[in-house]
C-alpha positions in Angstrom: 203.4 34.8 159.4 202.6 38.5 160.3 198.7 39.2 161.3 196.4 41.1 158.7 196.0 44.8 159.5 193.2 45.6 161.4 190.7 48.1 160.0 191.5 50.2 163.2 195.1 50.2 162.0 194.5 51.0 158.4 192.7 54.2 160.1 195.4 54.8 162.1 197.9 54.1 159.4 196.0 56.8 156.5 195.1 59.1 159.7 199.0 59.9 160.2 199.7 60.1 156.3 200.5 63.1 154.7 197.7 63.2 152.5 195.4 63.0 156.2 197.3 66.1 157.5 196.6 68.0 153.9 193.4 67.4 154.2 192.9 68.5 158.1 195.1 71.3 157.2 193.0 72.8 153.6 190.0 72.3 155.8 191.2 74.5 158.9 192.3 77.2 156.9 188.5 77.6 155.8 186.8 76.4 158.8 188.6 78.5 161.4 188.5 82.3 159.6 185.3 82.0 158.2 183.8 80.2 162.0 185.5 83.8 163.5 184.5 86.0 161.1 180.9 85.2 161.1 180.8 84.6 164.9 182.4 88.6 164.7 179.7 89.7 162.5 176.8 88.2 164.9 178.1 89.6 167.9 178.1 93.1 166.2 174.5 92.5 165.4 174.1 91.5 169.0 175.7 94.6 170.6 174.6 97.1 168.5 171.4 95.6 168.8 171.9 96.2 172.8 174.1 99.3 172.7 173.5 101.0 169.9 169.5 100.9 169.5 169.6 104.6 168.2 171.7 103.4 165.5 169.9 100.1 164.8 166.4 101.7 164.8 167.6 104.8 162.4 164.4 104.2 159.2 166.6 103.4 155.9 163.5 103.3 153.6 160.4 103.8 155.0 160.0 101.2 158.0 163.0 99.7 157.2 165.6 100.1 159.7 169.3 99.3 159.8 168.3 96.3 162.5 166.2 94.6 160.0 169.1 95.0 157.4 171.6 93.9 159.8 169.1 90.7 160.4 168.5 89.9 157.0 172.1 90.2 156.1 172.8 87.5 158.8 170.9 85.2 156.7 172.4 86.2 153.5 176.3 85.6 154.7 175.6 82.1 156.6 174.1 81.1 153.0 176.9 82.9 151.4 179.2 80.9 153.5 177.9 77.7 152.8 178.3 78.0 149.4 181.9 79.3 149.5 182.6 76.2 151.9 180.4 73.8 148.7 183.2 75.6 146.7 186.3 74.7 148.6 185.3 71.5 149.6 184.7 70.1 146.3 188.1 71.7 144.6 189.9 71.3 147.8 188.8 68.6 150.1 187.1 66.2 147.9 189.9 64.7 145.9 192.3 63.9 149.2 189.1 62.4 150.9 188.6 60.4 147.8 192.1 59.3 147.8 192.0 58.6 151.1 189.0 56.6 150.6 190.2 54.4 147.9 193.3 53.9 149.9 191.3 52.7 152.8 189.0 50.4 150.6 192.1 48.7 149.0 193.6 48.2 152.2 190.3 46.1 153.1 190.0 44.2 150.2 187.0 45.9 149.5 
């Protein structure tokens, strides 16, 4: 009589499915751009804060300079990108993860 699975084997059994490398892969494709782009647009805001100070101090509206923009705007795409990653997740990651889920639960007897 052949041994229950293991939990550890049930992992390792959904972790090579192909729903497992779906999911790794939908997840990558927004991780990976979006972790580069925005790493990018900080280090511009770093080096033109560093290197470019006449450019980053020139007065847009009154006391407001294109460094303050720039720094506010930093703010606004790091929430921006959180809710485009809310967005993808739930259309794009949450059903496999589900599915994997339920596959994992039956597998336990849970």
């Amino acid at each position: 009589m052949a041994e229950p699975a293991t939990r550890h084997d049930i992992y390792e059994e959904l972790h090579e499915s192909a729903d497992f490398r779906d999911l790794r892969k939908r997840y990558r494709s927004f991780a990976i751009p979006w972790t580069i782009t925005f790493f990018v647009w900080y280090m511009l805001y770093v080096v033109c804060s560093n290197w470019a100070t006449g450019f980053m101090s020139t007065d847009i509206v009154g006391n407001i300079n294109v460094a303050l923009v720039f720094g506010l705007l930093q703010f606004v795409s790091t929430f921006v990108i959180a809710w485009l990653y809310s967005r993808h997740a739930n259309r794009e990651l949450d059903p496999i993860a589900a599915r994997l889920d339920a596959a994992y639960e039956k597998e336990v007897g849970r």
